[in-house]
N, C-alpha and C positions, 0 to 999 in steps of 0.2 A: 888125374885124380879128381871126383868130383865126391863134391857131397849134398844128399838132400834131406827132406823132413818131410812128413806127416803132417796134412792139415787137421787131420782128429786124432786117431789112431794107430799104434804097428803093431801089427799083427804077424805072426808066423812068414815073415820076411816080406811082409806088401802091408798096405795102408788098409785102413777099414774105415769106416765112418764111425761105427762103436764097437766095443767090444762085444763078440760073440756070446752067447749061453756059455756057459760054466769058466766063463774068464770074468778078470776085473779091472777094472781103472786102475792104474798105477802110476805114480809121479807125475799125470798130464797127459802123459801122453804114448803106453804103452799099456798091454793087454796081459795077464799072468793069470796060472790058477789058481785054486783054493790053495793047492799043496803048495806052490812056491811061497806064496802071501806067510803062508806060516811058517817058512823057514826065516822071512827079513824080520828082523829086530833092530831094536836102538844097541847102545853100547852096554846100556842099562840093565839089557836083557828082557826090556819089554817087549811082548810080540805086538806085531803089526793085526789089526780086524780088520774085517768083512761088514762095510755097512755104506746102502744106499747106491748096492753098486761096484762098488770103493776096496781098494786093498788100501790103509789109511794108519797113522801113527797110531792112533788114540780115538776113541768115540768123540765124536764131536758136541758140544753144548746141547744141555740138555737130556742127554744119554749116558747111559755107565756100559760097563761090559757085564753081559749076563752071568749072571751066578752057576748055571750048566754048563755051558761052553764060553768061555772068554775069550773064542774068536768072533764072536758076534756082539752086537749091540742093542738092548733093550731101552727105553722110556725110561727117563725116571718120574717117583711119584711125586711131584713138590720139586724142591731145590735135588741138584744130583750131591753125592758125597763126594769129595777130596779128599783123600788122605794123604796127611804129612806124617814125615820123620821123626824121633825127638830132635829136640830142640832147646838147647837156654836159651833165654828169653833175657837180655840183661840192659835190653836199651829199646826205645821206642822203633829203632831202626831195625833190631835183630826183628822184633814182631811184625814188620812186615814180611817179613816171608812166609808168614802163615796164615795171610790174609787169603781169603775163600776156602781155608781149611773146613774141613768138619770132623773130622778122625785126628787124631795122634798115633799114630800107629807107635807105640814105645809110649814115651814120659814126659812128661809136660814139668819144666823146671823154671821157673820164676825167679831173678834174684836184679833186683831194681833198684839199686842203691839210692838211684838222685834221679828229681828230673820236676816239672812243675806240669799242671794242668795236662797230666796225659792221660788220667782214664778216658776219655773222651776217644783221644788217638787210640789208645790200645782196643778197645772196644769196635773200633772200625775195624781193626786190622785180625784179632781176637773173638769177636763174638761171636760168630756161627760156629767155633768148638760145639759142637755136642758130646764129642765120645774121645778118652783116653783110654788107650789099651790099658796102659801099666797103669803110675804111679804120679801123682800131681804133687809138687815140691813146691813153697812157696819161701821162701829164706832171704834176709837180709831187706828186705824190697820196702826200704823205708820210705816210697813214695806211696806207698801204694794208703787209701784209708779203705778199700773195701774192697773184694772181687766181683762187682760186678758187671767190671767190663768183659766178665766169663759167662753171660747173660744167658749162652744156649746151653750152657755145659750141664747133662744132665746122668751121664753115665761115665763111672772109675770103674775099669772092668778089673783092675789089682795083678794082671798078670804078670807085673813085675813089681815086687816090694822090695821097700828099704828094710834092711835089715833083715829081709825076709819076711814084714811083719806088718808096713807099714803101707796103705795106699793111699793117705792122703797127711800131708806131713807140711806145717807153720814153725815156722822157727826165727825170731829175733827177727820179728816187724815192730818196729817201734809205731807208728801209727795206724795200723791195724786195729778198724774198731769191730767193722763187722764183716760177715762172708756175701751172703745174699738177705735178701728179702725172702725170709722161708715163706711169707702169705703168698708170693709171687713164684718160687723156683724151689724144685723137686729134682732133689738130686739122690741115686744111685749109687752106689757102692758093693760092686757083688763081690769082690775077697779084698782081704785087711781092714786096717785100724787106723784110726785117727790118731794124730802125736800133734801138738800143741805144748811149745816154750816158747817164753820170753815172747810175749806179744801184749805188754804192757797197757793199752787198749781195749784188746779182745776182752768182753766179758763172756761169762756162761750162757748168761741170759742178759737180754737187749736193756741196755742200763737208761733207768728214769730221768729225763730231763730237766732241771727246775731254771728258772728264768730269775737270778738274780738281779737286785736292786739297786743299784749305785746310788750314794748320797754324796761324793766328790773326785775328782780326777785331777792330781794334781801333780804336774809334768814339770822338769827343772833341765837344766844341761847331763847330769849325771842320774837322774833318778824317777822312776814316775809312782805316786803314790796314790792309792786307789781304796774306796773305802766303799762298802755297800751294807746294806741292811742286814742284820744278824738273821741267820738261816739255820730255822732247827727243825729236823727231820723228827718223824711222828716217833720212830726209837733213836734216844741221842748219840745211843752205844754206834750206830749207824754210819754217823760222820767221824771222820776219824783227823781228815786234816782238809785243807785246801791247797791245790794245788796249783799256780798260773802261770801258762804258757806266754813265752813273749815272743817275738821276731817282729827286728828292724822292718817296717813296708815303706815301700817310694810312693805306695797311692795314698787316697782318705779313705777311699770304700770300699777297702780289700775287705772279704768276708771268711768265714772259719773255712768253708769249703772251695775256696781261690786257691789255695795253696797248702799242697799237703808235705813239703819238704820242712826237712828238720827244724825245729824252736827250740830255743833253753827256755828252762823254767824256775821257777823258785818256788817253794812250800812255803806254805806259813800252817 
C-alpha cells in the first residue's frame, strides 16, 4: 500500500501545477468546478464563492458577495458590511460579539443594568452599527447616560415592531440624559414610532445648565451639609425643587461623567 501527494495540485487523477480553465483552487490543494463549488456549504447553509481563482468559504477582507450573483465577489466601497443576528446586549461581554458589525439583521435589545466607565468599551465593540433591520429596545440599562457609543447608527428600518407599532422604544433608564448629539448624528426611522417611560433624565429638549455657587461644605461622620447661593431662574414658577445626587467615592477627583452607576439622592 503506498500513499502519495501533489506538490501543487490534483487534478482528474494526476498532479497539475495549477488548476486548469474552468476549475478552481479548493482546500490547497485540489481542482473542482464552478458546479461542484456551488454545491459545498457550511452547516449554516452558507454557500462556498468564486473569487481570485478560489472555490473559498466567504469573500475575503475587503470584499462582500455581489448583489447579482452571490457566488462571486465584488469591492466594497469604504469599510465592507457585516451583518449580525439579534442580539441582547446585557453585559460589556455579550457586546463583543458584535464587534465589526454594521447591520443587525433583526433587533437590537439593550438592557444594562450595572457596570462602570463602559461607553468607552461598548463603543469599540458597537460603533460601526449603522443599520437595524427591525426594532432598537433600550430598557433597564441603568448604566448607560447617553447612546452615543451608537455613534454610526443611522438607519431603524422597523421591520419588526413592538407591539406592532413600535421601532424604537426607552423604558426605565434611570440615568438616561440624552440620545445623541442631533448637531452631530442623523438618524432615520423608515416604519414606527417612538415610546419613551420612566427615563427620569431624558428631557424633551436638552436641559439648561447653571453652575451653582457654594458658600460652605460641611462634612461630619453621619451627615454632609452643603449650602450655596440662592438660585432664581428668570420665571420662579420654573424651579420647583432641588434635587442632590450623592454616592460614596474611594477617589478626590471623581467627576459627574466617571461613573454613571446608581446614586441615592435626597430633595430639598
Amino acid at each position: 500500500m503506498a500513499c502519495s501527494a501533489c506538490l501543487h495540485y490534483f487534478h482528474e487523477d494526476r498532479c497539475v501545477p495549477d488548476c486548469p480553465a474552468g476549475t478552481y483552487k479548493f482546500e490547497g490543494w485540489r481542482c473542482i468546478t464552478m458546479d461542484l463549488c456551488s454545491q459545498v456549504h457550511l452547516p449554516g447553509d452558507s454557500h462556498f464563492v468564486i473569487h481570485g481563482g478560489e472555490c473559498m468559504a466567504d469573500c475575503p477582507s475587503g470584499f462582500t458577495r455581489n448583489e447579482t450573483n452571490r457566488m462571486f465577489c465584488s469591492a466594497c466601497n469604504g469599510l465592507c458590511d457585516k451583518a449580525c443576528p439579534t442580539l441582547v446586549i446585557d453585559s460589556v461581554d455579550a457586546a463583543q460579539s458584535l464587534k465589526d458589525c454594521t447591520v443587525i439583521e433583526g433587533n437590537l435589545d439593550i438592557n444594562i443594568r450595572r457596570g462602570n466607565n463602559i461607553a468607552s468599551e461598548l463603543e469599540s465593540f458597537m460603533g460601526l452599527i449603522k443599520t437595524v433591520t427591525g426594532y432598537v429596545k433600550i430598557r433597564h440599562s441603568h448604566a448607560l447616560g447617553s447612546l452615543s457609543f451608537l455613534k454610526s447608527l443611522r438607519f431603524i428600518n422597523g421591520q419588526e415592531l413592538i407591539d406592532n407599532m413600535y421601532s424604537f422604544h426607552a423604558v426605565n433608564n434611570q440615568h438616561l440624559q440624552y440620545l445623541w448629539d442631533w448637531s452631530q448624528h442623523n438618524l432615520t426611522i423608515q416604519a414606527g414610532r417612538l415610546f419613551f417611560r420612566q427615563n427620569p433624565k431624558l428631557c424633551i429638549a436638552s436641559c439648561e445648565s447653571h453652575i451653582l455657587t457654594f458658600k460652605s461644605n460641611e462634612t461630619t461622620s453621619h451627615a454632609i451639609k452643603l449650602m450655596w447661593e440662592r438660585y432664581q431662574p428668570p420665571d420662579a414658577g420654573d424651579l420647583i425643587s432641588f434635587i442632590v445626587y450623592y454616592k460614596e467615592s474611594p477617589f478626590q477627583n471623581i467627576t459627574s461623567s466617571t461613573d454613571r452607576t446608581a446614586a441615592a439622592r435626597t430633595a430639598g
